[in-house]
C-alpha positions in Angstrom: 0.0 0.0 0.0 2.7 2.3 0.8 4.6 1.5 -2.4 2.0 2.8 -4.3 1.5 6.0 -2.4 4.8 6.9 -4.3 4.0 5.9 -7.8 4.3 8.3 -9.8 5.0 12.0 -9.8 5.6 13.6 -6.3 6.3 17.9 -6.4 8.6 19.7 -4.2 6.6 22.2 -4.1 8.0 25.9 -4.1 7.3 28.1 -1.2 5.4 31.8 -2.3 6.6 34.8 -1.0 5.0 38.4 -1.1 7.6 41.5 -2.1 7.7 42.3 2.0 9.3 38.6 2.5 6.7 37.0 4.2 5.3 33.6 2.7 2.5 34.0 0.4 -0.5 31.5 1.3 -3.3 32.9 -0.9 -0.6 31.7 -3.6 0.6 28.9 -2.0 -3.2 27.0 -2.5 -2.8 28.7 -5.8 -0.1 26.3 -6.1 -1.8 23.5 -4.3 -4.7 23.3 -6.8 -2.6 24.3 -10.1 -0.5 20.7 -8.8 -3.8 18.7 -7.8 -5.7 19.6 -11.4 -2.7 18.4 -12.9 -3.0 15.0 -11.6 0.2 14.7 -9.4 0.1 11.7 -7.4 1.7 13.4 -4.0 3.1 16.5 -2.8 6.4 17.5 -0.8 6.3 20.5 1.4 9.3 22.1 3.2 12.5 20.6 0.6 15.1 22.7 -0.9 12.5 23.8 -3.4 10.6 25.1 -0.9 13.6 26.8 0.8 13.2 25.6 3.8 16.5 26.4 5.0 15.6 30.0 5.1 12.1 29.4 7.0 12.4 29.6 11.0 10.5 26.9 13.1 7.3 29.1 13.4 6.9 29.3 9.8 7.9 25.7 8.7 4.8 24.8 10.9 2.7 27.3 9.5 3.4 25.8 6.0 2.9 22.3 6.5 -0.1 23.1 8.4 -1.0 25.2 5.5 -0.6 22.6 2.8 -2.1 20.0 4.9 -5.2 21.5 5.3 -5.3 23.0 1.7 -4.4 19.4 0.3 -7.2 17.9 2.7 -6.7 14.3 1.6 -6.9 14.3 -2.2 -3.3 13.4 -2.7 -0.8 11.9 0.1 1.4 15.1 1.4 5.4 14.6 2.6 7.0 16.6 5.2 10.7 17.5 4.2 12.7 17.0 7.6 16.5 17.3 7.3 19.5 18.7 8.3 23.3 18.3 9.2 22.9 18.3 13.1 21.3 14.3 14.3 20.0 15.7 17.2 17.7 18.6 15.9 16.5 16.6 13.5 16.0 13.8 16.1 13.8 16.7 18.0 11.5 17.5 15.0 11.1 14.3 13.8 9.5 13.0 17.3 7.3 16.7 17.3 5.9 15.4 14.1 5.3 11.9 14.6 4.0 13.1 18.3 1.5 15.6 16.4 0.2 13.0 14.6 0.1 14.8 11.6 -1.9 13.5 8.5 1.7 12.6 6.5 2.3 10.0 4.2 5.9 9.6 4.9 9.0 12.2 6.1 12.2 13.3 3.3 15.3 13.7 4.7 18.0 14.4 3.3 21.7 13.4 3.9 23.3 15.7 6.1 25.3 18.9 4.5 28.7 20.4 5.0 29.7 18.2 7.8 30.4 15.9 4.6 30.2 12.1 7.6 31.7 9.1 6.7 29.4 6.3 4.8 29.3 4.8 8.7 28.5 9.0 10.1 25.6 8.4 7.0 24.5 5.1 8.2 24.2 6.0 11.9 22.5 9.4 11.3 19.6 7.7 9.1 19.5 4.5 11.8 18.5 7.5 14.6 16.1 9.0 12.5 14.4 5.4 11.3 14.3 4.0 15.2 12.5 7.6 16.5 9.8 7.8 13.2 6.8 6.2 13.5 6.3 7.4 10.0 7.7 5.6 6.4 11.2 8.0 5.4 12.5 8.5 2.2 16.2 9.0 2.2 17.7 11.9 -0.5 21.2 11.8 -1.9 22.0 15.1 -3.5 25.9 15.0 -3.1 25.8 18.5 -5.7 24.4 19.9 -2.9 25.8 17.8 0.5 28.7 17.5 -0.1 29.0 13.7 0.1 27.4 10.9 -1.8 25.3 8.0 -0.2 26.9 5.0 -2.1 24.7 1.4 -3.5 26.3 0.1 -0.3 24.9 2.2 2.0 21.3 2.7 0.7 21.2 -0.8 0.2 22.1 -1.8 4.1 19.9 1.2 5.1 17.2 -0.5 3.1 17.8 -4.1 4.8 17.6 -3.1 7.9 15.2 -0.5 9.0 11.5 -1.3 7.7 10.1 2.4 7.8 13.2 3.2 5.0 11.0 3.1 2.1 12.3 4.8 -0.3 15.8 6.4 -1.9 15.4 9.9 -4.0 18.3 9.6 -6.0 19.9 12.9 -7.2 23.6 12.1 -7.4 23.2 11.4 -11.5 25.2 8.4 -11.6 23.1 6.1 -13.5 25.5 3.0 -13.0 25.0 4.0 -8.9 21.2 3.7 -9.6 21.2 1.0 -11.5 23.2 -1.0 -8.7 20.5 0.2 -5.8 17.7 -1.1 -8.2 19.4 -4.4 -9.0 20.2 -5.6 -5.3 17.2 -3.7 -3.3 14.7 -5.5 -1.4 11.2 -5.9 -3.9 9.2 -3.0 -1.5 12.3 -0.7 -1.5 11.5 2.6 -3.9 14.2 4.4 -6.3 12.7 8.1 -7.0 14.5 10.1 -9.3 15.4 13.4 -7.7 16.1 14.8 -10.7 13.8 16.1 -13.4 15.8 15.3 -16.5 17.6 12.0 -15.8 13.4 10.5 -14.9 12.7 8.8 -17.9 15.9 6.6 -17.9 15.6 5.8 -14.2 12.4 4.6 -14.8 13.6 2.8 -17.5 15.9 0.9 -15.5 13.3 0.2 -12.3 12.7 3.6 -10.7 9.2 4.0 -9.7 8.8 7.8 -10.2 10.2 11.4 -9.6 9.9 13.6 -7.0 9.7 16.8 -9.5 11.0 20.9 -9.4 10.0 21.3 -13.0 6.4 20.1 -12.1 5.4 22.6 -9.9 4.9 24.7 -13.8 3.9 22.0 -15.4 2.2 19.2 -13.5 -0.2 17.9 -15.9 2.2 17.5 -18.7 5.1 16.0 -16.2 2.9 13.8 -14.6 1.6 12.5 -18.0 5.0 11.4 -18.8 5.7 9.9 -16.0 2.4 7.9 -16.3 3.6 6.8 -19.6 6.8 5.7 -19.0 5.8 3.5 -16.0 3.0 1.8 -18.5 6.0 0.8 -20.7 4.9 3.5 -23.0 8.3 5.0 -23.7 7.5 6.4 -27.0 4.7 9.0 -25.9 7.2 9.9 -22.3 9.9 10.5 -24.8 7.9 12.9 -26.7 6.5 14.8 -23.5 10.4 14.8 -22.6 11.6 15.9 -25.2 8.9 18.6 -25.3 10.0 19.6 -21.6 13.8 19.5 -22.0 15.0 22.6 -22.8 12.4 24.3 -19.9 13.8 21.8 -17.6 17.4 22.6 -18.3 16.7 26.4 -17.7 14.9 25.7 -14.4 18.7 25.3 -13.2 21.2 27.2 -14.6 20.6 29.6 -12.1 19.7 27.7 -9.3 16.6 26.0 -7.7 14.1 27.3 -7.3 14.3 30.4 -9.2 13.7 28.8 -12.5 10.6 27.4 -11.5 9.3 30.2 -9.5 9.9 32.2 -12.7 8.1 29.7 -14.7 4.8 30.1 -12.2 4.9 33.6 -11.9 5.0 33.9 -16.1 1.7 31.7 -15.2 0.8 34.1 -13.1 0.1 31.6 -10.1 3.0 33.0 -7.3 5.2 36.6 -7.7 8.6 36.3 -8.9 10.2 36.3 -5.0 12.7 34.7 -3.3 14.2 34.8 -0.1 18.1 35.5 0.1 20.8 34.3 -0.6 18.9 33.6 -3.4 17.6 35.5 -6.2 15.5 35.4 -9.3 16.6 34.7 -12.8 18.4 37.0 -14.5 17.1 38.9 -17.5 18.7 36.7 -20.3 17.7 33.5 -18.5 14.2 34.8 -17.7 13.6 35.8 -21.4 14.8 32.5 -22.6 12.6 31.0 -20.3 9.9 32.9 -21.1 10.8 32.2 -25.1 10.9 28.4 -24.3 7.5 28.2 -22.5 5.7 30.3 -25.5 7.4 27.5 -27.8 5.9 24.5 -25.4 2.6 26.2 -25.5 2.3 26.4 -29.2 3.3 22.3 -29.1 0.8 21.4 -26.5 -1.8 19.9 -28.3 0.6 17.8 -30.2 1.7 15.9 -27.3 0.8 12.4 -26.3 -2.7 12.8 -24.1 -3.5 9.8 -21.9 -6.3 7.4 -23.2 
């Protein structure tokens, strides 16, 4: 059952702030139902996406609350709990599961900067799996920790903690995925982490994406996805193909300032970030803007589902 909560195509959904700095709910459940019409199968709240790093406690709660109640059970919701110190996360993990939040499962991701040994890696996640009473899903992004969670680790992560579901896998080494999905136990979950390398991780046995680029386009995203796990390689490739370019320019400045520029072209959120980051620049943000007028003249070429 909890396998196929994850099917599919999850969002890190972005976080909406006004000009003043101050999160933006009226366009957060903007958001919410822009991701829902699309057809998503599950949404993840707080991630990097959602620049959670630069939310205080106060306001991480107010979001997940938020989306929670905006959600209200029509798609499963993830809570993005991570961090580089054991014992914090330790802390809000237990406030969580002690809340009893309505949550389909908790991301955490690999802890940053410290840069722990594989063993530092395996220890951290063992503390986190042994105080949840909720399913976790592990995320490897060394381009942003700093260190890599190898096959080996996942894979003894995996054997031996029950509530491990699931690996989102952003370190693009294929041959690194392909190893995880080859020795994994049958109910473990690969996720691809990132938007353009989806397609060929589902390919080789992932079982979805948790998806930036989505939060734009969730209907045609979500269509691929849907196609590719049917075996229907030939329509995802031509959705893919279709999204490529609008994918690549949702990070060559950075996440999520592609994307946020991408919804607030749709009008959906305002063009706001919270520093250190900061929107597109002009060039990137005209491109953009060129690319998406380009997709919307395709649309109604694409593969539609039956």
């Amino acid at each position: 059952m909890v396998k196929k909560l994850f099917m599919g195509t999850g969002v890190a959904v972005v976080t909406p702030f006004r000009e003043d700095d101050s999160i933006d709910f009226v366009s957060m459940g903007k958001v919410i139902e822009h991701l829902i019409a699309g057809k998503v199968e599950y949404i993840v709240a707080l991630g990097t996406t959602g620049e959670s790093v630069t939310l205080n406690f106060e306001e991480k709660c107010a979001v997940i609350n938020f989306v929670l109640e905006a959600v209200n059970g029509r798609v499963p919701v993830v809570m993005g709990i991570g961090g580089n110190n054991t014992h914090d996360v330790l802390q809000d993990i237990e406030t969580v599961c002690d809340d009893k939040l309505p949550l389909a499962a908790i991301l955490s991701v690999s802890p940053y900067y410290n840069k722990p040994t594989q063993q530092g890696i395996y220890q951290h996640y063992k503390k986190l799996a042994s105080a949840s009473s909720l399913p976790i899903i592990i995320y490897n992004v060394p381009g942003r920790t700093g260190s890599n969670i190898t096959a080996d680790t996942t894979l003894k992560l995996a054997r031996d903690f029950r509530n491990i579901i699931a690996t989102k896998e952003a370190s693009g080494d294929l041959n690194q995925i392909n190893h995880i999905i080859k020795n994994k136990p049958k109910d473990f979950m690969v996720i691809s982490g990132d938007d353009q390398l989806t397609l060929p991780m589902i390919a080789l046995g992932a079982s979805g994406v948790i998806s930036v680029s989505a939060n734009a386009f969730p209907g045609e995203f979500s269509t691929m996805v849907r196609f590719a796990l049917g075996g229907r390689f030939k329509k995802a490739q031509a959705i893919q193909n279709a999204l490529l370019d609008i994918m690549d320019c949702h990070f060559v400045e950075g996440n999520p300032a592609g994307v946020k520029a991408s919804l607030s072209m749709k009008k959906i959120i305002t063009n706001k970030l919270r520093l250190p980051l900061v929107p597109l620049t002009k060039p990137t943000y005209d491109k953009l803007k060129s690319l998406i007028s380009e997709l919307d003249q395709v649309k109604k070429t694409l593969p539609v589902e039956d």
